[in-house]
C-alpha positions in Angstrom: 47.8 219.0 133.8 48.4 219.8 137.1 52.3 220.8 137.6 52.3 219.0 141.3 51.8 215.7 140.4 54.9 215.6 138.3 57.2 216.7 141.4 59.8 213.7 141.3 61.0 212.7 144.6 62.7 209.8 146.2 64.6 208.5 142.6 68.0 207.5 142.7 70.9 209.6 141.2 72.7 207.5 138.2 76.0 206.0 139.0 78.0 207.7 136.6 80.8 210.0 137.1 83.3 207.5 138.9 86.1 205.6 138.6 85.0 201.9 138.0 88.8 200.7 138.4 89.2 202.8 141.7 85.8 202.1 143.6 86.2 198.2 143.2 88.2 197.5 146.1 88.3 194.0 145.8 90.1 194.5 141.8 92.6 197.3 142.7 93.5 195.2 145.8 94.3 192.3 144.2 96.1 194.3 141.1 98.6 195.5 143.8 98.9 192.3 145.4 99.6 190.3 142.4 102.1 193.3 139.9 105.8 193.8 140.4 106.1 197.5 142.1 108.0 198.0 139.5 105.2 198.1 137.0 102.2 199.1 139.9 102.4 202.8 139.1 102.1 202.7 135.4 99.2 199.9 135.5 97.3 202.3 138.4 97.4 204.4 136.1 96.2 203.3 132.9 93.9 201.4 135.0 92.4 204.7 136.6 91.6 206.3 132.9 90.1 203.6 131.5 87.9 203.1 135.0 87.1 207.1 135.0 86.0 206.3 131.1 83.6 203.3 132.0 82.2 204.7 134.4 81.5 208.1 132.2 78.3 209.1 130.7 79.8 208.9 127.3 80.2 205.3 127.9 77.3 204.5 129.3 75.3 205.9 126.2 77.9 204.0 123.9 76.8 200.5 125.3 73.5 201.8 125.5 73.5 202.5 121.8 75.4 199.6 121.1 72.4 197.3 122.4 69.1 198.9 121.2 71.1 199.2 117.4 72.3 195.2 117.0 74.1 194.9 114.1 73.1 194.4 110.5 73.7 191.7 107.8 74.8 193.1 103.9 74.8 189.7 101.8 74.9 191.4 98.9 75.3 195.3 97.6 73.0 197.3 95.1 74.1 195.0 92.2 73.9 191.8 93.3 77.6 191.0 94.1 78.3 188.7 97.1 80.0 191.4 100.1 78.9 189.4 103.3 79.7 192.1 105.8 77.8 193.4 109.0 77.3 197.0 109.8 77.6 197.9 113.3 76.6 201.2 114.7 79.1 204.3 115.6 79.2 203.1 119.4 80.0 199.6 118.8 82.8 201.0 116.8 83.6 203.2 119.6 83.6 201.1 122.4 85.9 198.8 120.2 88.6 201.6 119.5 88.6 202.4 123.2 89.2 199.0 124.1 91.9 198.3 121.7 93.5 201.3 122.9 93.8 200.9 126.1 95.6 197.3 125.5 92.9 195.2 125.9 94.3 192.8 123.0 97.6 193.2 124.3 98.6 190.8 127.5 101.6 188.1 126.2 104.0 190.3 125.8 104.5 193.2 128.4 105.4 192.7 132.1 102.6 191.6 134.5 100.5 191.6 130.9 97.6 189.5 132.1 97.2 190.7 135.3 96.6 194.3 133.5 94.9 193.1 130.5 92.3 191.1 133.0 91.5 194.0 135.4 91.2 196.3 132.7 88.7 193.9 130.6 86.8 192.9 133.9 86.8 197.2 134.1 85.3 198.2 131.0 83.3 195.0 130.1 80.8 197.1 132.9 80.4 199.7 130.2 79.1 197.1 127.9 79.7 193.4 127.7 79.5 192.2 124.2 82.2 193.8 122.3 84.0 191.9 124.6 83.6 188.8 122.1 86.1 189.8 119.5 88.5 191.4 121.8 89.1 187.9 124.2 89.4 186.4 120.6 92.0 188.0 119.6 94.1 187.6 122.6 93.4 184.2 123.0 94.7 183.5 119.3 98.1 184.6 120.7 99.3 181.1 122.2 97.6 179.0 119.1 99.8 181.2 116.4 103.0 180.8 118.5 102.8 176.9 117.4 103.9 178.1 114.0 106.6 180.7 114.5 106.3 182.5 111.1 102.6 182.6 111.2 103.3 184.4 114.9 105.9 186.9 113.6 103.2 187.9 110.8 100.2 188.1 112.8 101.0 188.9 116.9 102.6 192.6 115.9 98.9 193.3 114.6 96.8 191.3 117.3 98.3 192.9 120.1 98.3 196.8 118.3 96.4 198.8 120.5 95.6 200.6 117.0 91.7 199.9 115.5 91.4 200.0 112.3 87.5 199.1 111.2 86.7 197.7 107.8 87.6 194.7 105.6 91.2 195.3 103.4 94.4 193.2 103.8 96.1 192.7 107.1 99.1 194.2 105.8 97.3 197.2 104.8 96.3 197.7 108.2 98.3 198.5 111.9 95.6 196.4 114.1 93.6 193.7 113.4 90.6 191.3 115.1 90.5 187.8 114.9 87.8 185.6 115.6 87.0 181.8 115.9 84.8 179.1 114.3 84.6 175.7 115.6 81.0 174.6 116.5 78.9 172.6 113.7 75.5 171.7 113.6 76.1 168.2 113.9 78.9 168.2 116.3 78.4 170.9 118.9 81.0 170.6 121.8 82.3 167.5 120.2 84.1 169.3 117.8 85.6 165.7 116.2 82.7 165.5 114.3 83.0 167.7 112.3 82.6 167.8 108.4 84.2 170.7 107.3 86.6 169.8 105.1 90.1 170.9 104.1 91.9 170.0 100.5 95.5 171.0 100.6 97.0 172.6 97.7 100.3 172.5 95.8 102.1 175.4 98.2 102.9 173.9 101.6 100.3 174.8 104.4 97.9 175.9 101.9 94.6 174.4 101.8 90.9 174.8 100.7 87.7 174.6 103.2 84.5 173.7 102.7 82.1 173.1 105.4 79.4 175.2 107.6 80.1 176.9 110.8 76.8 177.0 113.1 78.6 179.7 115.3 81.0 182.0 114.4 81.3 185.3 116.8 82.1 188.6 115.1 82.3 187.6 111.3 83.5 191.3 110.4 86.8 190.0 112.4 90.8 190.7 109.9 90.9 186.7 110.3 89.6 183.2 112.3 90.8 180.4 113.8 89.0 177.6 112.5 88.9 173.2 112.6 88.6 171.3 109.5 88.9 167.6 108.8 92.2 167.7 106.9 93.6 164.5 105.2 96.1 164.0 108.5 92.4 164.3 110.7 91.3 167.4 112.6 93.7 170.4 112.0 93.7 173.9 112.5 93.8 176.7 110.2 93.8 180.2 110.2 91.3 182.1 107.6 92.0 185.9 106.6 88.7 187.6 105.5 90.4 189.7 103.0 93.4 187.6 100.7 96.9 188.9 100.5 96.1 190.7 96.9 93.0 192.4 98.1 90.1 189.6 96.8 88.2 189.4 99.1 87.8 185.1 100.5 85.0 183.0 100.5 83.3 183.4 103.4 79.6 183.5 103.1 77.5 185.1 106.4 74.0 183.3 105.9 72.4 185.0 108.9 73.4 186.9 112.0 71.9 184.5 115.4 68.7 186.2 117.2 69.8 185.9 120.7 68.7 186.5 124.3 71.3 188.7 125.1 75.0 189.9 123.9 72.8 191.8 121.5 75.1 194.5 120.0 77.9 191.2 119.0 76.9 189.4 115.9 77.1 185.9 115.7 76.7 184.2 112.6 76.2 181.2 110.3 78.9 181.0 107.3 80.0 178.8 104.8 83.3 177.8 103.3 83.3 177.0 100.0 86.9 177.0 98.6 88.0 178.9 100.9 91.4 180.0 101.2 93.1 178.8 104.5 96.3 178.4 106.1 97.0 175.3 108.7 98.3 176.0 112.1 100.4 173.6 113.6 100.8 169.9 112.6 97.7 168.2 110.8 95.7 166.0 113.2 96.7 168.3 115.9 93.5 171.1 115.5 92.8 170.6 119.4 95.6 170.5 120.7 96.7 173.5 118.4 94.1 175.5 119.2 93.3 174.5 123.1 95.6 177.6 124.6 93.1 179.8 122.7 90.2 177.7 124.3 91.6 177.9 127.7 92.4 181.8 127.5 88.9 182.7 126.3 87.3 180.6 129.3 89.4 182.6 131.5 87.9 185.6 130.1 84.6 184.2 130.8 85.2 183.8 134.6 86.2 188.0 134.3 83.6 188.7 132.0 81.3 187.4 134.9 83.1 188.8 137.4 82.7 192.2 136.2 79.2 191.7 135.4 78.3 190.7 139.0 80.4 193.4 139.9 78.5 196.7 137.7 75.2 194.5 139.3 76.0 195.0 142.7 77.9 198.1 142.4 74.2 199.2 141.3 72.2 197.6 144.2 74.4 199.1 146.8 74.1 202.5 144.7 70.4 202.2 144.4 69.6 201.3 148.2 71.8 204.0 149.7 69.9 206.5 148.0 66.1 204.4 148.2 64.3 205.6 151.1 62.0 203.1 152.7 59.6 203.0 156.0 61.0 205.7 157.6 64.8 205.6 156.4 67.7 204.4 153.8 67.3 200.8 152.1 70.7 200.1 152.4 70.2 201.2 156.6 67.6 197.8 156.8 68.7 194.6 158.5 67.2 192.2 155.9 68.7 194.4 152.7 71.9 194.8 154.3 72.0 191.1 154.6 71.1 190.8 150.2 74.0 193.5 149.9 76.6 191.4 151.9 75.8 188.4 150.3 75.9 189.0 146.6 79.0 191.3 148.0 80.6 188.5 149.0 80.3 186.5 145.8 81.3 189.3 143.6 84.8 190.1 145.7 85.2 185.9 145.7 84.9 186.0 141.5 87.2 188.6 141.1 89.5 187.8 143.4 89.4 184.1 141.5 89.8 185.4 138.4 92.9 188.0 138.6 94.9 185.0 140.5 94.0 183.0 137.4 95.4 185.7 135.7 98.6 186.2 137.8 99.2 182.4 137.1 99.7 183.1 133.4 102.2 185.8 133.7 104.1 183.3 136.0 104.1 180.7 133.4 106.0 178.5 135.6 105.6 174.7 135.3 103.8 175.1 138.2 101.3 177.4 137.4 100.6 176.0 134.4 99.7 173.1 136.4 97.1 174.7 138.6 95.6 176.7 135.6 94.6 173.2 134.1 92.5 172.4 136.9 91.7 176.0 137.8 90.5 177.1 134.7 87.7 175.0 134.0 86.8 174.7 137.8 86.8 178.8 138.1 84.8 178.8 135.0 82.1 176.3 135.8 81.4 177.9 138.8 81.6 181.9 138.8 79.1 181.7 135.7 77.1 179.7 137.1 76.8 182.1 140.2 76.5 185.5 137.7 72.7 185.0 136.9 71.7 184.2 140.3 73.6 187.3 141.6 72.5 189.8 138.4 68.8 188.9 139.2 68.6 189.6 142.9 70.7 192.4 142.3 67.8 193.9 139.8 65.3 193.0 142.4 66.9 195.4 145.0 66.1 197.8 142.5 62.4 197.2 142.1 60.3 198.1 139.7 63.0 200.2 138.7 65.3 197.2 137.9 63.0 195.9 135.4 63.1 199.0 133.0 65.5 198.5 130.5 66.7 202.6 131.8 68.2 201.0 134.4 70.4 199.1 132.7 69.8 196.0 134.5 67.7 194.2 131.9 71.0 193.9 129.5 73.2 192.9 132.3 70.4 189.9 133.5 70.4 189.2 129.4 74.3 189.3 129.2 74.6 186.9 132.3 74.1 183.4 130.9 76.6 183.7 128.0 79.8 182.8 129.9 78.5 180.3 130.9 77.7 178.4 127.7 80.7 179.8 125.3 83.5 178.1 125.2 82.0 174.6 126.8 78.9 174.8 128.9 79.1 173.6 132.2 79.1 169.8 132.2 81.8 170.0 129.6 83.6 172.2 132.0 83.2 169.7 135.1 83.9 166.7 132.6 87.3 168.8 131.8 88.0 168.4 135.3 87.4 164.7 136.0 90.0 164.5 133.0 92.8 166.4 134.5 92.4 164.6 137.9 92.7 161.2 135.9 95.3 162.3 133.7 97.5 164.7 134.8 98.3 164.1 138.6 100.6 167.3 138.8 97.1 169.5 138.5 95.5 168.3 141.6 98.7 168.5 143.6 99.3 172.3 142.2 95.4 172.8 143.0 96.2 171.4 146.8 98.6 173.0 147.4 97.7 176.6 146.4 94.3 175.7 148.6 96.6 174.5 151.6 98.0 178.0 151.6 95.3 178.8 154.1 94.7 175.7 155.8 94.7 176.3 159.7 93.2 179.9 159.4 89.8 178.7 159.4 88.4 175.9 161.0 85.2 176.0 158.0 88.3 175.8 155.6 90.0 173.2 157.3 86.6 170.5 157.4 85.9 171.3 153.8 89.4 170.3 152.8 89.3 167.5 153.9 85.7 166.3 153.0 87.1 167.5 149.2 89.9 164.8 149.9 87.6 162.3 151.2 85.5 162.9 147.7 88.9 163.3 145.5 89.7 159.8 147.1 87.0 157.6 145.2 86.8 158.6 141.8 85.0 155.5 141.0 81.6 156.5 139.5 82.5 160.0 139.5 81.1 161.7 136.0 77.0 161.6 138.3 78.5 163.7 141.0 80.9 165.6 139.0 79.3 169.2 139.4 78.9 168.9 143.1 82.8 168.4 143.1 83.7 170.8 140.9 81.6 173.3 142.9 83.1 172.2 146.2 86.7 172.3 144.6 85.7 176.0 143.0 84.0 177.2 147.2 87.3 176.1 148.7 89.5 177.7 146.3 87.7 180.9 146.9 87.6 179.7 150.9 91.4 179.9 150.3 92.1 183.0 148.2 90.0 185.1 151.0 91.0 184.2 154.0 95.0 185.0 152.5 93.6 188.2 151.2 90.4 189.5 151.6 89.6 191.9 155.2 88.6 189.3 158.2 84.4 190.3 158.0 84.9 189.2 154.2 86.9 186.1 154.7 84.5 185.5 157.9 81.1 185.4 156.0 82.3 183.4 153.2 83.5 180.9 155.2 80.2 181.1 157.4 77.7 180.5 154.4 80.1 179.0 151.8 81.9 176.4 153.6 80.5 176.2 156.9 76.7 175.5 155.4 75.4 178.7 157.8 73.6 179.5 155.0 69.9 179.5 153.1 69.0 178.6 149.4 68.7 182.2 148.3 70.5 185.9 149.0 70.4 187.4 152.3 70.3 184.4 154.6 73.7 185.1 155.9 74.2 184.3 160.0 72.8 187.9 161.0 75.7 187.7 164.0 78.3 188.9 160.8 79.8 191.8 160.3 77.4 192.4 157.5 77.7 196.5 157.1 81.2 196.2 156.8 81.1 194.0 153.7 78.8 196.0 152.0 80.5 199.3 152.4 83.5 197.8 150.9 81.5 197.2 148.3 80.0 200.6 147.5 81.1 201.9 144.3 81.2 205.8 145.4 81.2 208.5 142.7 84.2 210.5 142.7 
């Protein structure tokens, strides 16, 4: 075989070796905008680490590893006696302990906590996205447990550890646990009130037993799960340890792990209840309304988990096409790729700049930004999942050829990119959420106006899709037909808003342009070519250290 045929010329380097926290612009930007200075040095800083560990090689061959090894169902051990547990492989395990450690679980109780905790998820959810699952769980179970202040002082010390302890034994045997959720049925879907799981209660007050099915339940080797049963009272929540106080371990049958089309290396299962030990959270009949704060933090963690996915996808394009020669010079140096670049630029730097406002709303935790999060929340989540696929696939097609190989590492990110977008209430149900809080809760819309006003006047795109939002807003008559065009409108201003206050004018420019001023094709890189297009993509180059 002749030696000069394999000389290897004109490949692309591997983006690895750099800070992912540090090269993102857009995310350290907005982390300084939106932490007290009092708390900006110590957050840069645990921020940079965990950025200089994501973007490593070690990590990189974790999630890797992770993926091509999914995780394995144990019914039953050599004898025959029921264990129902799921082996994972070393990486999973790893990627886990890193992410615990680096207070990923941790974000109600520390200064500027979800602000950290999001930019630091949207950071190392790049190194690999589906052990991401069980660590929004567990921070979302925060505000459900605080409804019953003993249950709180038992379990928050342990969810919000930044200790992981693997393997099934009693939470008081361990210094960090996982918790995990189950509320979809087979027969009920979304509309969790009908379900048939049901829940006896027992002589000891709070005490009850379940039996029922969950169709989905996300990382079953989770310390615990927050779960809704039919209760005498009517749909209540409960919380269900996997291992009992004494060390027996509870009734909670895995009947298969879920083949899916991504999010490969999390295991979602099927399990039954069948006497199974539970404790209720919060007032019998109450199981939504107990358990919605979880709901609503875990959507917020899609809208980052998005965000960073978009963001490792473009981070790659750029990285690819600066290096990619092409007819006589650098990809990245052509009019009509540089055009691709800026525009799935400028819906990455829109999501995350969505998403850690979102987050600075919840360390405010005024009445005012729990206002706007009600309407926010869903809106933010409808639409920056939505937009993830679109921009992961045309980011793999700058690649090539090359972006088809699973090597690259753009297959699992194109797998990974529908998920948000269906957990935790797909996108009607989202939109429908919505049209709810502008019927019922006026104070939403007027905290969603005004944070949108902020910017009125500094665009005259802005200011003309303002108002034709208003004019829609104005006859909700009829509305549930033309609810997602709404909802997307309400989610384009909002980002309209958030850039023009923040983002650098070529940014703010070309959003506005394509966005909300309708300069703009059906597909990527039909931005107005009179832009300041090479600006926006160099902001957006994610380059090694």
């Amino acid at each position: 075989m002749a030696a000069t045929t394999h000389t290897v010329t004109n490949q692309v380097p591997p983006l690895v070796g750099y800070d992912v926290f540090a090269a993102d612009r857009a995310l350290s930007e907005a982390v300084e905008r939106h932490l007290e200075p009092g708390i900006l040095s110590a957050a840069r800083k645990e921020l940079g680490a965990l950025g200089l560990s994501a973007g490593s090689a070690q990590a990189q061959t974790w999630g890797a590893q992770a993926n091509e090894n999914p995780p394995k169902l144990r019914t039953h051990d050599r004898y025959g006696n029921r264990i129902d547990e799921v082996e994972f492989h070393p990486a999973w395990h790893r990627l886990l302990g890193h992410a615990v450690g680096a207070g990923l679980t941790d974000a109600w109780g520390r200064p500027g906590g979800h602000v950290r905790r999001a930019a630091g998820f949207l950071v190392w959810t790049q190194a690999e996205a589906g052990h991401g699952c069980p660590l929004s769980m567990t921070h979302a179970a925060v505000p459900a447990l605080r409804t019953d202040p003993a249950l709180a002082a038992e379990w928050e010390p342990l969810l919000t550890s930044h200790v992981y302890e693997e393997g099934l034994r009693p939470a008081t045997a361990k210094t960090g646990v996982l918790f995990g959720m189950g509320m979809t049925e087979k027969q009920g879907g979304t509309d969790v009130r009908a379900n048939t799981t049901r829940a006896e209660a027992l002589a000891a007050d709070g005490e009850y037993l379940l039996t029922g099915h969950k169709w989905f339940c996300s990382a079953p080797m989770s310390d615990g799960f927050l779960v809704l049963a039919q209760a005498p009272g009517g749909l209540s929540c409960f919380l269900v340890p996997r291992v009992l106080p004494d060390g027996v371990r509870n009734v909670f049958a895995v009947q298969r792990l879920k083949d899916k089309l991504g999010n490969r290396s999390n295991a979602s299962a099927e399990v039954e209840f069948d006497g199974t030990w539970a404790r209720r959270v919060g007032e019998e009949g109450r199981g939504v309304r107990t358990i919605i704060e979880m709901v609503a933090a875990t959507r917020l963690d899609c809208v980052v988990g998005s965000a960073a996915l978009m963001r490792q996808a473009v981070a790659q394009a750029i990285h690819h096409t600066a290096y990619r020669g092409a007819f006589g010079g650098l990809l990245i140096e052509k009019p009509l790729m540089r055009n691709v670049l800026a525009d799935l630029a400028l819906e990455s730097e829109a999501a995350t700049t969505l998403a850690l406002r979102l987050a600075a709303a919840y360390d405010a935790d005024t009445e005012a930004e729990r206002a706007f999060l009600r309407i926010a929340v869903p809106t933010a989540k409808y639409w920056v999942t939505k937009r993830c696929g679109a921009v992961v696939g045309e980011a793999l097609e700058c690649l090539g050829g090359n972006g088809y190989v699973e090597e690259s590492g753009m297959p699992r990110l194109l797998r990974e990119a529908p998920l948000n977008s269906i957990w935790e209430g797909s996108g009607n149900v989202q939109a429908l959420d919505v049209l709810r809080a502008l019927r019922r809760e006026p104070r939403a819309l007027d905290a969603f106006l005004r944070e949108v006003g902020k910017a009125r006047g500094a665009d005259h795109r802005l200011d003309a899709a303002i108002k034709d939002l208003l004019t829609e807003l104005a006859d909700l008559d009829a509305v549930e037909a033309r609810a997602r065009r709404l909802v997307e409108r309400m989610a384009l201003v909002l980002q309209g808003s958030l850039l023009l206050r923040w983002a650098p004018p070529e940014v703010a420019d070309a959003f506005c342009a394509s966005r909300l001023g309708g300069d703009w094709g059906s597909a990527f890189g039909t931005l107005p070519h009179s832009l300041d297009l090479a600006s926006v993509v160099e902001r957006a180059r994610a380059r090694e250290r």
